[in-house]
C-alpha positions as CSV (number, residue, x, y, z in Angstrom):
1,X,-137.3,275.4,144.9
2,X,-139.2,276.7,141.7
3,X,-141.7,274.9,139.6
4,X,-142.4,275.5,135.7
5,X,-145.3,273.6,134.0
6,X,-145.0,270.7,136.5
7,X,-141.7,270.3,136.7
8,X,-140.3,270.9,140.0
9,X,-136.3,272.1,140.5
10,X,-134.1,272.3,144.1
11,X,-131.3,273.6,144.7
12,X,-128.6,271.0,145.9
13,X,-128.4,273.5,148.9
14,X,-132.7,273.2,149.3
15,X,-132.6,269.6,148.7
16,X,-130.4,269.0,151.5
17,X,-131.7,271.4,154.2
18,X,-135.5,270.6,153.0
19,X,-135.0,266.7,152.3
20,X,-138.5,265.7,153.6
21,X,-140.1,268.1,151.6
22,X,-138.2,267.0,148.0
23,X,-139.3,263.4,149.3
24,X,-143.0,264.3,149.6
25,X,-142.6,266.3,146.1
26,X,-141.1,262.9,144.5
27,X,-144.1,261.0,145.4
28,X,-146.1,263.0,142.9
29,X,-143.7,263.8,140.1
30,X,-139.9,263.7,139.5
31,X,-137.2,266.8,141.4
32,X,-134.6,267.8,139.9
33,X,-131.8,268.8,141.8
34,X,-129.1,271.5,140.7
35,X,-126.0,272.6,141.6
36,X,-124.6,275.9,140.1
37,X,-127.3,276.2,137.9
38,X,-127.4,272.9,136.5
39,X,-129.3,269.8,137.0
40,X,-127.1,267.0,138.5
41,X,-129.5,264.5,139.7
42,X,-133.2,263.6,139.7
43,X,-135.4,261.8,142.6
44,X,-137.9,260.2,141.6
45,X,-141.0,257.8,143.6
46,X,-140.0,254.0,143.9
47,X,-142.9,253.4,141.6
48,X,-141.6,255.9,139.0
49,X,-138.0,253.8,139.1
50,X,-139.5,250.6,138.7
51,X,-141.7,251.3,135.8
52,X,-138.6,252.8,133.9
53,X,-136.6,249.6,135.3
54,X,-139.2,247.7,133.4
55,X,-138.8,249.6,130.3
56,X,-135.4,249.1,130.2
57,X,-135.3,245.5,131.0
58,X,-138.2,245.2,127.7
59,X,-135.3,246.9,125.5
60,X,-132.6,245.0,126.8
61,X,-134.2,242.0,125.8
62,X,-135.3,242.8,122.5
63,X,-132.5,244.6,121.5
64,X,-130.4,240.7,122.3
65,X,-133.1,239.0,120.5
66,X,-132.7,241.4,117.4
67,X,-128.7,240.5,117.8
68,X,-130.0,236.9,118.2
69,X,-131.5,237.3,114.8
70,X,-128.6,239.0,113.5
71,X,-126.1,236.0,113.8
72,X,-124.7,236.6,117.2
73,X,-121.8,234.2,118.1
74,X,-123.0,233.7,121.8
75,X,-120.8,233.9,124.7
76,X,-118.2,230.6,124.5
77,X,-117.6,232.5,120.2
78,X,-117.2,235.8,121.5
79,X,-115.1,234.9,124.1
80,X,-112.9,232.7,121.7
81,X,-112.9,235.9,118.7
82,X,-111.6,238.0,121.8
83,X,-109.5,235.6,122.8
84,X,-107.9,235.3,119.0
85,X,-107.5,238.7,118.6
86,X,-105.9,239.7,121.2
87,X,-103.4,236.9,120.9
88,X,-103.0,238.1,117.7
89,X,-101.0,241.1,119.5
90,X,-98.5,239.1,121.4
């Protein structure tokens, strides 16, 4: 394990024989994990995931109400455009 200005890096080999201590680490901040040399995955506290679950939900929805906006066919247009086109093949 090494830290640099707060940010905290295992090994995939650490990680795995020092789980309990990665878990107490994620609590406070994310872990990164790497395997030959390079970061693979990231834990992170439950509290930490749901926040950025929140955030993305926010974008999600804005970004369909700015398609909204747009002209967006809806599902039963889309579906019959797909349809159409690949039809249109055969």
């Amino acid at each position: 394990m090494h830290t640099a200005t707060d940010t905290i890096v295992f090994s995939a080999r650490d990680a795995k024989n020092s789980f309990g201590r990665l878990l107490d680490e994620a609590r406070d901040r994310p872990v990164f994990v790497e395997k030959h040399g390079r970061r693979v995955a990231v834990m992170m506290s439950l509290r930490a995931y749901e926040e950025l679950e929140t955030i993305r939900d926010a974008n999600l929805y804005a970004r369909a109400m700015a398609a909204d906006k747009r002209g967006y066919l809806g599902v039963k247009q889309s579906a019959k455009v797909l349809k159409n086109i690949l039809h249109a093949r055969d």
